[in-house]
C-alpha positions in Angstrom: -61.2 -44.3 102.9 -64.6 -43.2 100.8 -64.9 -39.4 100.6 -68.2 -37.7 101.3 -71.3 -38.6 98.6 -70.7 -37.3 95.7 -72.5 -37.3 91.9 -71.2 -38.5 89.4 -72.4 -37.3 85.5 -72.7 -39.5 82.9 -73.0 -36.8 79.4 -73.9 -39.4 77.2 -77.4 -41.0 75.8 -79.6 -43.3 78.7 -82.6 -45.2 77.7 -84.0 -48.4 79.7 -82.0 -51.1 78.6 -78.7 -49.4 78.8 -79.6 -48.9 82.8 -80.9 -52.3 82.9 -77.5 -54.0 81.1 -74.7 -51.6 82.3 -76.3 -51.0 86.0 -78.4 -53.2 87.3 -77.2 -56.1 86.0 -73.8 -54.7 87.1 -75.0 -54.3 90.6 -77.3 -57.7 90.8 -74.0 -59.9 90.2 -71.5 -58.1 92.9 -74.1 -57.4 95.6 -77.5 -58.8 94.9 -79.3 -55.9 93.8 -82.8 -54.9 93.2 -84.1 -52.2 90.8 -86.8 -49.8 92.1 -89.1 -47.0 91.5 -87.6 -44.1 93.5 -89.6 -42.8 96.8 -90.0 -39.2 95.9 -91.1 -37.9 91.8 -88.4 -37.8 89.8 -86.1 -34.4 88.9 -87.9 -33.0 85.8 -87.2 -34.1 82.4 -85.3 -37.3 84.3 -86.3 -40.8 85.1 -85.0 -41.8 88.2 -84.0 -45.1 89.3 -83.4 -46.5 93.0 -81.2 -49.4 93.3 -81.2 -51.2 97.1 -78.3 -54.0 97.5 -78.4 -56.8 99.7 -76.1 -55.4 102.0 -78.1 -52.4 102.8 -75.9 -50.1 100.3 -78.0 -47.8 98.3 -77.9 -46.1 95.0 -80.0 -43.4 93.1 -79.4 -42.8 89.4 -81.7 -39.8 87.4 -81.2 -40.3 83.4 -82.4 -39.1 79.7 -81.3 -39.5 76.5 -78.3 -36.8 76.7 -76.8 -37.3 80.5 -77.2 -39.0 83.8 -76.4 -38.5 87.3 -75.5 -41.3 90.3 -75.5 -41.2 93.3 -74.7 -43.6 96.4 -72.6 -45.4 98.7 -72.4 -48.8 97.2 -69.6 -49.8 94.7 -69.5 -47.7 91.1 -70.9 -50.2 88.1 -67.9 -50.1 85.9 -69.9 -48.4 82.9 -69.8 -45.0 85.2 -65.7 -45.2 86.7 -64.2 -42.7 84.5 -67.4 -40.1 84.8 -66.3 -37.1 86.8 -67.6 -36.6 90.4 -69.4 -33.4 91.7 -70.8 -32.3 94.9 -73.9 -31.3 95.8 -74.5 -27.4 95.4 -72.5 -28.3 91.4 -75.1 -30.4 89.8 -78.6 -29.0 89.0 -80.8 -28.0 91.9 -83.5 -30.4 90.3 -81.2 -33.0 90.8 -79.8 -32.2 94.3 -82.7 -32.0 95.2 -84.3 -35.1 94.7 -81.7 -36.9 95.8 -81.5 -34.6 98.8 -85.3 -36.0 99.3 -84.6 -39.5 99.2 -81.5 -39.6 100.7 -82.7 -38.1 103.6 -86.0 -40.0 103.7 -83.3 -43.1 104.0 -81.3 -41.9 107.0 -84.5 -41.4 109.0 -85.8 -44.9 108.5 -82.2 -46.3 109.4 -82.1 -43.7 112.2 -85.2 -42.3 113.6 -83.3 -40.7 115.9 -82.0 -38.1 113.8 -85.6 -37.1 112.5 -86.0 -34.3 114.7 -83.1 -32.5 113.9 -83.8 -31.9 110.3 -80.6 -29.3 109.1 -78.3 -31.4 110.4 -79.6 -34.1 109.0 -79.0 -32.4 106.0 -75.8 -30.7 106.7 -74.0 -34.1 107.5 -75.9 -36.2 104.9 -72.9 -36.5 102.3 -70.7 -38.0 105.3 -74.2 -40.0 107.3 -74.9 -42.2 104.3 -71.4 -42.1 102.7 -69.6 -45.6 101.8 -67.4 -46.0 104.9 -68.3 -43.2 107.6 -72.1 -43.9 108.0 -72.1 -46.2 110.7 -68.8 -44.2 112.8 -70.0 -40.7 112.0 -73.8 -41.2 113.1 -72.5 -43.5 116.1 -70.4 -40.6 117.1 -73.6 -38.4 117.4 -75.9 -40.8 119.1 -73.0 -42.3 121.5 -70.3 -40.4 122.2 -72.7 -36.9 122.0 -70.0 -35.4 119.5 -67.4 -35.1 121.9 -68.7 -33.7 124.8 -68.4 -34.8 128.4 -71.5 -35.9 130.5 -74.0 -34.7 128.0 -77.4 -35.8 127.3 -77.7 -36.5 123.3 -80.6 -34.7 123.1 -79.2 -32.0 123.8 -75.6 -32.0 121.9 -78.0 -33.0 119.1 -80.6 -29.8 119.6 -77.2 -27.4 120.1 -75.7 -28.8 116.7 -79.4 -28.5 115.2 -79.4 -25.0 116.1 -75.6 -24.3 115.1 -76.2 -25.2 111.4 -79.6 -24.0 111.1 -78.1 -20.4 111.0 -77.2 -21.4 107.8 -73.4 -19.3 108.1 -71.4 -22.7 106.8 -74.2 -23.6 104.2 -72.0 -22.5 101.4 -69.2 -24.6 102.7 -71.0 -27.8 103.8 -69.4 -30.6 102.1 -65.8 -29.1 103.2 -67.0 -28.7 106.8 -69.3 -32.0 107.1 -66.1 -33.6 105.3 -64.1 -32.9 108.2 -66.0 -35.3 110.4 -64.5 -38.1 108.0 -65.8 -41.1 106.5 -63.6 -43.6 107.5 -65.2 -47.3 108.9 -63.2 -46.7 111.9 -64.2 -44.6 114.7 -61.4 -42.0 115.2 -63.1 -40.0 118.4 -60.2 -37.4 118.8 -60.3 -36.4 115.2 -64.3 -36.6 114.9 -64.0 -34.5 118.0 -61.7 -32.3 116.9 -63.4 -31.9 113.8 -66.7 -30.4 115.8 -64.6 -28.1 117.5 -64.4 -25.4 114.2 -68.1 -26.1 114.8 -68.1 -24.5 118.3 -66.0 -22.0 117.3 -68.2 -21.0 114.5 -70.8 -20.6 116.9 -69.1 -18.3 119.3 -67.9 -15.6 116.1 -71.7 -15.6 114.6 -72.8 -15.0 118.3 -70.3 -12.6 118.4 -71.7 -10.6 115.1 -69.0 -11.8 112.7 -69.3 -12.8 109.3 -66.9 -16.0 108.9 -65.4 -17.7 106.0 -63.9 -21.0 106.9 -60.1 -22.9 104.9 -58.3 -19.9 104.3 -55.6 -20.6 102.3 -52.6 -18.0 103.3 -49.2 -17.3 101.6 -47.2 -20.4 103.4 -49.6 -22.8 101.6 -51.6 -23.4 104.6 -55.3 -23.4 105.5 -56.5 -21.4 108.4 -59.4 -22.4 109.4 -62.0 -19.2 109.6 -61.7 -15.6 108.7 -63.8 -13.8 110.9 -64.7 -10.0 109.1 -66.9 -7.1 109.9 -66.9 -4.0 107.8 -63.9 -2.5 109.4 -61.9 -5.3 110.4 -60.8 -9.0 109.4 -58.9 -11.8 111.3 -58.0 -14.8 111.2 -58.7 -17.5 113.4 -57.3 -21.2 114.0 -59.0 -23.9 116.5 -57.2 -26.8 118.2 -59.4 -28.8 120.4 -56.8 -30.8 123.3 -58.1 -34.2 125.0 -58.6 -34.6 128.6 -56.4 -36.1 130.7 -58.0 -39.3 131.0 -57.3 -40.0 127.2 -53.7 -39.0 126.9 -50.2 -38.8 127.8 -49.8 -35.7 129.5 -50.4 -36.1 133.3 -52.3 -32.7 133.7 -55.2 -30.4 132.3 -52.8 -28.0 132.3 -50.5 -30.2 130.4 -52.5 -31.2 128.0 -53.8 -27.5 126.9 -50.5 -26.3 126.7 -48.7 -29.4 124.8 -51.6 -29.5 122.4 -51.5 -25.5 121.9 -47.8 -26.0 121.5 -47.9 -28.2 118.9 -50.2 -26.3 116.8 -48.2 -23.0 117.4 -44.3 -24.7 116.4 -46.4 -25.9 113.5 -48.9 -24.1 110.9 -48.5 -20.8 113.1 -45.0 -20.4 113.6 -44.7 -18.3 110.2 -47.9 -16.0 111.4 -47.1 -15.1 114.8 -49.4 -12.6 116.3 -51.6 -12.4 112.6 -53.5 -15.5 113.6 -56.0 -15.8 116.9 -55.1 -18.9 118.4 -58.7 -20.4 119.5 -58.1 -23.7 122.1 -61.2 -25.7 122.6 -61.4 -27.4 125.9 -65.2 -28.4 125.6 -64.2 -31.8 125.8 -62.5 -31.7 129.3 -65.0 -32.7 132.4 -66.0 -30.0 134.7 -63.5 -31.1 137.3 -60.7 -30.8 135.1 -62.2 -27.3 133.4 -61.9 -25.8 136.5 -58.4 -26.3 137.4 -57.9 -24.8 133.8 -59.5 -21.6 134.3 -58.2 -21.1 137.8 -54.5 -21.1 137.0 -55.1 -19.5 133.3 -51.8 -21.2 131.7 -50.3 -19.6 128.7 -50.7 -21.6 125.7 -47.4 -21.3 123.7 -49.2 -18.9 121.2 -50.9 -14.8 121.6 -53.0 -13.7 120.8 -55.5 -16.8 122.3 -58.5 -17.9 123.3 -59.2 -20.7 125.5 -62.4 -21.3 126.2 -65.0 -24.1 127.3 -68.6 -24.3 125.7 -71.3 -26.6 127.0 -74.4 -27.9 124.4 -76.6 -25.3 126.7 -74.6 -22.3 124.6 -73.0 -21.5 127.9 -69.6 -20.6 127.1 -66.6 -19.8 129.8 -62.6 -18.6 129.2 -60.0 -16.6 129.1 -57.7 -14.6 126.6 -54.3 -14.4 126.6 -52.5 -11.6 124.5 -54.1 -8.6 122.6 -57.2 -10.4 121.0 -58.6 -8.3 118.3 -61.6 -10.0 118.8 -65.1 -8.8 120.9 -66.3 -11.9 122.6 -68.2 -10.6 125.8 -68.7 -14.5 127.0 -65.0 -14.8 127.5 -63.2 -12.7 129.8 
């Protein structure tokens, strides 16, 4: 499975003919490929290049006589496999830039649909135009609403939009858009789980906390947020269980607890009580919701939070356990 786009930097001399001989020519006789002038103005100092293949793959490539930078989710030319690869907030902002530019410009022509939601666009680009994922990670946006239940797209589109465009997980976007995967196969329970550190990243910044997500603790582990204010910090890890429909366990109730279970026997049972337990059930219908928050079960793990949010921001739950936490949406 392809990771996320990445750049990679060529440090050595580029004039015309080296691109035309170790590149394109490269490119031409694997895929069919044809050399362009990019669609945006090229970084400073840089002449960019924009190679389309037949098979719709596309490749961006800036260059002067002391470096180089490509980009794209076609195959590497074999001139460029040994260059070192680096996201984009590590390359110049010229650079990242650009490509930002025409990357983007290229997702809204293949999907219009994604045109009015312009930080999301850009927060998920290294994972909606990368190698393998761009066809599974955009369908699971425009088909499957990101995992919720009898939503409009629109809206789980406009909630997301609005999520990202607080800018709190800007600083870790490639980690956290990473998470939705890029493999050619659609994996809806881990996409879906994926966009459930996304809900609960929206619930701590409603809540007034600062958040830091992959914190790695002493037992080698990565919790997934640290949620701080000036006086206090805690940490916080999200599992998000399937509905009923789409699993073994023959109950709601069953299925919060066995998946809660798991998660507490496994990268919590060394924290105990240090770690808030957060259990997303936004992906259960409204029928099955309900017999979740009538009975309350206990979830294997305190302190907890099991909670529900629709795209409308409307969350409902319940805690179980001293929560050290201030969430006045959940009870």
């Amino acid at each position: 499975m392809a990771r996320p786009l990445r750049f990679r930097h060529a440090p050595w001399k580029w004039n015309n003919s080296k691109v035309e001989e170790k590149l394109y020519r490269d490119l031409d006789q694997n895929l069919g490929a044809t050399r362009r002038q990019p669609w945006f103005k090229s970084p400073p100092a840089y002449t960019g290049d924009r190679f389309e293949m037949s098979n719709g793959d596309i490749a961006l490539f800036a260059w002067n006589d002391t470096e180089a930078y490509w980009l794209g989710n076609t195959e590497t030319p074999k001139a460029l496999w040994r260059t070192d690869k680096h996201g984009f907030g590590a390359v110049d902002n010229a650079i990242s830039r650009w490509a930002t530019r025409e990357l983007t410009a290229q997702l809204h022509v293949e999907s219009p649909w994604l045109e009015p939601y312009p930080h999301l666009s850009w927060f998920f680009l290294p994972v909606f135009l990368s190698k393998d994922g761009r066809e599974t990670t955009r369908t699971f946006f425009k088909k499957h609403a990101a995992g919720f239940p009898d939503a409009a797209r629109e809206n789980v589109l406009e909630f997301y939009e609005a999520v990202v465009r607080t800018r709190v997980l800007d600083q870790w976007r490639e980690v956290m858009a990473g998470k939705l995967g890029t493999s050619e196969y659609l994996d809806l329970t881990r996409m879906t789980a994926a966009m459930g550190e996304f809900n609960v990243a929206y619930l701590l910044d409603n809540a007034g906390y600062d958040i830091e997500p992959e914190i790695t603790v002493s037992t080698g582990h990565a919790i997934d947020y640290r949620a701080e204010t000036d006086e206090m910090a805690t940490l916080v890890e999200v599992t998000r269980p399937t509905p009923t429909a789409k699993r073994t366990a023959g109950t709601p109730i069953a299925a919060v607890r066995d998946t809660a279970q798991t998660k507490s026997r496994g990268q919590l049972k060394s924290h105990g009580g240090d770690v808030v337990l957060f259990v997303d059930c936004s992906s259960f219908p409204d029928d099955e919701w309900q017999r979740i928050i009538a009975e309350k079960p206990s979830v294997h793990h305190q302190p907890a939070v099991v909670y529900r949010l629709r795209p409308s921001g409307h969350v409902s739950g319940y805690m179980k356990g001293d929560v050290p936490l201030i969430l006045s949406d959940i009870g």
